[in-house]
C-alpha positions in Angstrom: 27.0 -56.0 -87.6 27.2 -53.4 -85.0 24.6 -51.1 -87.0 22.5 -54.0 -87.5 22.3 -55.1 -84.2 21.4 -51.4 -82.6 19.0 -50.9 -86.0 17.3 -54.0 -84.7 16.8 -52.8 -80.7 16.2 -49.3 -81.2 14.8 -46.8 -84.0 14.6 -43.1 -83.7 11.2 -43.2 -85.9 7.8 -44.5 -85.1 8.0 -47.5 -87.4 8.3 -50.6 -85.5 10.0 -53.0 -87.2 9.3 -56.7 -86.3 10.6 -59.9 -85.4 11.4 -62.7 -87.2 9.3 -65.2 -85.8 6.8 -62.8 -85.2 6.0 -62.6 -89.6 4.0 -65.2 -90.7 3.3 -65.3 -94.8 0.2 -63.5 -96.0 -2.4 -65.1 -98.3 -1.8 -63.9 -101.5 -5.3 -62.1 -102.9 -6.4 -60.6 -106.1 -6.0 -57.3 -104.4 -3.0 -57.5 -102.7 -0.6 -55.1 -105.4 -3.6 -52.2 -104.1 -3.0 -50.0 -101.4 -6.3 -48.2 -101.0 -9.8 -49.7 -101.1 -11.4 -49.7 -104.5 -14.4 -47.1 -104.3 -18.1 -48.2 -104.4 -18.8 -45.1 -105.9 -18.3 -45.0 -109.8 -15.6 -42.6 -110.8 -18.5 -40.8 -112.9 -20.7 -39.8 -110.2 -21.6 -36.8 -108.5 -18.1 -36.4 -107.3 -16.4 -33.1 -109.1 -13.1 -34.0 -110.8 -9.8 -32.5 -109.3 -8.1 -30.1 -111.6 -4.6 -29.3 -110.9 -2.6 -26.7 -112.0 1.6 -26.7 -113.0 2.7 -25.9 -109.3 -0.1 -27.2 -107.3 -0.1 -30.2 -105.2 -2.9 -32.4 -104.5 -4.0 -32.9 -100.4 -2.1 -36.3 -101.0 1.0 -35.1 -102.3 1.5 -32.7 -98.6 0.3 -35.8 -96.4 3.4 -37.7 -97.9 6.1 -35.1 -98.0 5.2 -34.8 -93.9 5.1 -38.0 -93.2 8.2 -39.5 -95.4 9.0 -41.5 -92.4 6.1 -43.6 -92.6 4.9 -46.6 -94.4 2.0 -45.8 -96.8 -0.5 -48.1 -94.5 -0.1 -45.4 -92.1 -0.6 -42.0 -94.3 -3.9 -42.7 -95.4 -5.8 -41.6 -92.2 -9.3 -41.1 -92.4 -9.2 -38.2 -90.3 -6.9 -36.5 -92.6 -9.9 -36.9 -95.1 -12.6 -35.2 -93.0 -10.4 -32.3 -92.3 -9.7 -31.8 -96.0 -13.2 -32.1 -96.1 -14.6 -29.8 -93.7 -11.5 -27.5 -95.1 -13.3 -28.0 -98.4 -17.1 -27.5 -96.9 -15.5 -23.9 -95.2 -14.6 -22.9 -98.6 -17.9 -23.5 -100.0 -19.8 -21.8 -97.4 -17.4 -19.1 -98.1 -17.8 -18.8 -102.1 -21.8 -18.7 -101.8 -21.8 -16.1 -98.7 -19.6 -14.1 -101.2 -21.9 -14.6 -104.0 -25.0 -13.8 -101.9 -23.5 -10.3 -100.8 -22.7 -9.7 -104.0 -26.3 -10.2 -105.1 -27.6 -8.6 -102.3 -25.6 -5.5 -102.8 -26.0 -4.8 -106.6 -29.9 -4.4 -105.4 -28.6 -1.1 -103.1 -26.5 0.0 -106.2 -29.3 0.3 -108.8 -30.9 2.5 -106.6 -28.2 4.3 -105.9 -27.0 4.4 -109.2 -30.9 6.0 -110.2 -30.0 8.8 -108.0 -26.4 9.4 -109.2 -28.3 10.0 -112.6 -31.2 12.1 -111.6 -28.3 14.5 -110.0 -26.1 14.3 -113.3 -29.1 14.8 -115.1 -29.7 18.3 -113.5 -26.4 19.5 -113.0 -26.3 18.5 -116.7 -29.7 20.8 -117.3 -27.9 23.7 -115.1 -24.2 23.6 -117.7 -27.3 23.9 -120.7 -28.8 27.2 -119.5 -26.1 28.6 -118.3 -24.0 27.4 -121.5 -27.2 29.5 -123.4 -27.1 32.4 -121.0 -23.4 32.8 -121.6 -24.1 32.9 -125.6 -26.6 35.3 -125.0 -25.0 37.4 -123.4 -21.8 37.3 -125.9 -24.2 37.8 -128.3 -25.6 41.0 -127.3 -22.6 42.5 -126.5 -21.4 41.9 -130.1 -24.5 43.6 -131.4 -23.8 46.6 -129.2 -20.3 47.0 -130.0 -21.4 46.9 -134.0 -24.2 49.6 -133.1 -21.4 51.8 -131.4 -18.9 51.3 -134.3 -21.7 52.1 -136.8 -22.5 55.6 -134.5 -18.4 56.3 -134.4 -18.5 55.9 -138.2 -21.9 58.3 -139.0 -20.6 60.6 -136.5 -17.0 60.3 -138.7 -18.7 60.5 -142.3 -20.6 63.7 -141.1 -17.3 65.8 -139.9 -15.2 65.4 -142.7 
């Protein structure tokens, strides 16, 4: 009775818990087992459906587990919405900058990527004559080493 009595005096949260003769009954509604406002928006509108992942936790699940202390009346803040919200708008407006560099930048490529092939085309066209030059000259170095064995062999055929 102790406990009681201090519990009724003084709490260490912010919930206020109150008196008696200060709770009158409260009309009983058709809403009254909802704790949120029914939406005027139909639930197949423009809004984008929430997909949730094993592990993730929606925005609603982090307002709770910070404010455990708290009855539910008092977690569903509306200014908790707009900053979800302008947290979501930032996001946005971060996806389509990304996508508009992107777009923006594979114009520079294909021009760069033009020149990158004009120079691989010509340093291919160099390896081709050289590759040909090389053969050539392999070639006529063969023939002249066959012409000198052919001399070495007359020139052996006429002293013996």
């Amino acid at each position: 009775s102790f406990a009681t009595n201090m519990a009724e005096e003084t709490l260490a949260s912010a919930v206020s818990v109150p008196q008696t003769q200060d709770l009158e009954p409260l009309p009983i509604s058709p809403d009254a087992g909802q704790k949120r406002r029914q939406s005027s928006v139909s639930e197949y509108g423009a809004k984008r459906r929430r997909i949730s992942h094993e592990g993730d936790r929606s925005p609603d699940n982090h307002n709770n587990d910070n404010n455990t202390g708290q009855s539910p009346s008092q977690t569903t803040k509306p200014t908790g919405r707009k900053v979800v919200a302008a947290a979501e708008e930032r996001k946005r407006g971060q996806r389509l900058f990304g996508g508009l560099l992107g777009a923006l930048s594979q114009s520079s490529t294909t021009s760069a990527q033009k020149r990158r092939a004009d120079i691989e085309q010509r340093q291919q066209a160099k390896l081709r004559l050289q590759d040909e030059q090389h053969s050539e000259t392999k070639k006529r170095k063969k023939e002249e080493l066959v012409d000198e064995r052919r001399r070495q062999q007359k020139e052996l055929e006429r002293t013996s």
